[in-house]
N, C-alpha and C positions, 0 to 999 in steps of 0.2 A: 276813124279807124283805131285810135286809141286803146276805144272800149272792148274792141274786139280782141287784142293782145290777152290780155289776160284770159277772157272767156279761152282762148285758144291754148291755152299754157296750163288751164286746169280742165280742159277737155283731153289734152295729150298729152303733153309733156309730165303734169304728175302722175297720169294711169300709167306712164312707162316706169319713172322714177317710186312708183310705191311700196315694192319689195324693197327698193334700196333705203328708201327713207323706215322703214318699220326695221332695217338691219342697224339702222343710226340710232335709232329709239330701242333697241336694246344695249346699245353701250352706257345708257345715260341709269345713275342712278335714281333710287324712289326719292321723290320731294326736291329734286336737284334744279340749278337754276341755269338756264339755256339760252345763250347771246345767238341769233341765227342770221350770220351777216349775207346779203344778196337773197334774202328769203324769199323773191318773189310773190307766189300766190301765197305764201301763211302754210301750205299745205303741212309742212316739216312740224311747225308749232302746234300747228291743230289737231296731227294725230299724236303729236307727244301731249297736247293738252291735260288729260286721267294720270298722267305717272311722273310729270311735272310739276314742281313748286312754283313754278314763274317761267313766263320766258318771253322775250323780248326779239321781233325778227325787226331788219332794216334792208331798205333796197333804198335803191337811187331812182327805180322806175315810181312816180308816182300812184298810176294808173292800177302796179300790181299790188300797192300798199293799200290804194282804196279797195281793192278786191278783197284783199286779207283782210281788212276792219270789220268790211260787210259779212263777210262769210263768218268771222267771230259773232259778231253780234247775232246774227242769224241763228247760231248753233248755241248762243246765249253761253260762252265760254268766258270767265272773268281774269284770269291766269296768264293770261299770253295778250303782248301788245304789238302794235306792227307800226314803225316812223317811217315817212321819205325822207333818208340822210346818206350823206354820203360818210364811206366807211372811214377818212382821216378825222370827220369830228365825233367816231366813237370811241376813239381811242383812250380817252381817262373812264368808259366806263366798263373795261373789259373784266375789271377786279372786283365788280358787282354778282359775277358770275361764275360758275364750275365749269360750265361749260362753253367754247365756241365753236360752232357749225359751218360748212360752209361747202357748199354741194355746186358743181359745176362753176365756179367761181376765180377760184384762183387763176385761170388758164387765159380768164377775159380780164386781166391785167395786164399792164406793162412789167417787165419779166421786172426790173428793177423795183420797182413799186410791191410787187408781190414779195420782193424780200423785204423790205422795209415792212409791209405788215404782217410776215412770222416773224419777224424778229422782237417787234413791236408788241407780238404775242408771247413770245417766249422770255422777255422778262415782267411781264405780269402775271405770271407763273396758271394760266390757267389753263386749262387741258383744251387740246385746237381737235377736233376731229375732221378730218376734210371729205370728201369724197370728189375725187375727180378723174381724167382720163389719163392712160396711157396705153400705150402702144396695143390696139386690135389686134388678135390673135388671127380672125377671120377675116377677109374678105368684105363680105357683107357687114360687118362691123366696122371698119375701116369706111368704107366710104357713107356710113350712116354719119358717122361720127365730122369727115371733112362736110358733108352736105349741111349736117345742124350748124357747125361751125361757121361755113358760107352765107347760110339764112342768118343768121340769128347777128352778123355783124363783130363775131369777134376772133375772125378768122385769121388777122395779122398777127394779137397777140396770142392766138394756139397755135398759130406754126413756132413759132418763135420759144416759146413755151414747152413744145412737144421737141424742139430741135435743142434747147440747153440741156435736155434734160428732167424734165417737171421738174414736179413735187419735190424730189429726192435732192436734185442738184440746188431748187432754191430753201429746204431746209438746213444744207449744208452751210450756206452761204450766207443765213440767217443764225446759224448757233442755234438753233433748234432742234433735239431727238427727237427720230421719229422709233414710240415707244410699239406701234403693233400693224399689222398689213393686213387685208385679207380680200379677196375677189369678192366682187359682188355679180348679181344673176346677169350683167349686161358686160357684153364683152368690151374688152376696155376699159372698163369703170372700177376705180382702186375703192377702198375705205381705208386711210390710214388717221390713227390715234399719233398726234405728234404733241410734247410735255417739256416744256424746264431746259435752262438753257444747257448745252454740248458742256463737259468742262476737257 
């Protein structure tokens, strides 16, 4: 069943997420170099592929990293690499990079862990772009968002995560600004650019 995860996550999950991800690949500068931590299927790196200098995604799923390799190799892309690591031993190489990524990610942490990795970020002075969820405006947005959460297994740490406060209260709590906001096409879904520690 493995094999099917991924086929399933780059049949839906990135057709949903691909306005949001081409809204992420306009922040990034030409020739820039792009850390995309919880990368899943490669998708984020693949289409930033043509306007990136390098870029490097990581997950902890095996399964979606072997997906990301194959679909690089396939599309014959040299530029972008994709490890199974988990995100505490990337930590010395975040200052390799301009940029770090990290789409639907933060929320499937333990709230305390997530500060510990903005923080983590914000004195290696590189620019975090996130994109993640808060509070549905809609209805129907609202319960898409508890159902994915329920499926997908990281439904304890997004309650908990949507109930401190997100993004906002753990980069507070982190000493990390958050330099810019803006809504994306899915309801509930943030893009925030966060930089450099609070003074």
């Amino acid at each position: 069943m493995s094999h099917l995860y991924p086929w399933f996550k780059h049949k839906f999950s990135d057709r949903v997420l691909a306005s949001v991800r081409e809204q992420i690949i306009q922040i990034f500068d030409e020739n820039s170099t792009v850390l995309d931590m919880g990368c899943g299927t490669g998708d984020l790196l693949i289409r930033a592929a043509p306007k990136i200098k390098s870029g490097l995604g990581i997950d902890l799923n095996k399964s979606l990293v072997n997906f990301a390799n194959q679909t690089k190799e396939k599309k014959k892309i040299s530029n972008i690499n994709f490890l199974h690591q988990d995100i505490h031993q990337a930590n010395d190489i975040f200052a390799h990079f301009n940029n770090l990524t990290c789409t639907l990610f933060l929320h499937s942490l333990p709230f305390e862990e997530g500060i510990y990795f903005l923080s983590t970020v914000a004195q290696s002075g590189i620019r975090l772009i996130v994109c993640d969820y808060e509070r549905p405006n809609r209805l129907v947005g609202k319960l898409s968002v508890e159902l994915d959460e329920l499926i997908s297994g990281h439904y304890k740490h997004f309650y908990i995560y949507r109930n401190k406060g997100g993004l906002k209260s753990m980069a507070k709590a982190a000493n990390i600004k958050i330099i810019h906001k803006e809504k994306t096409s899915i309801d509930g879904l943030y893009l925030t650019v966060l930089e450099g520690i609070c003074e």
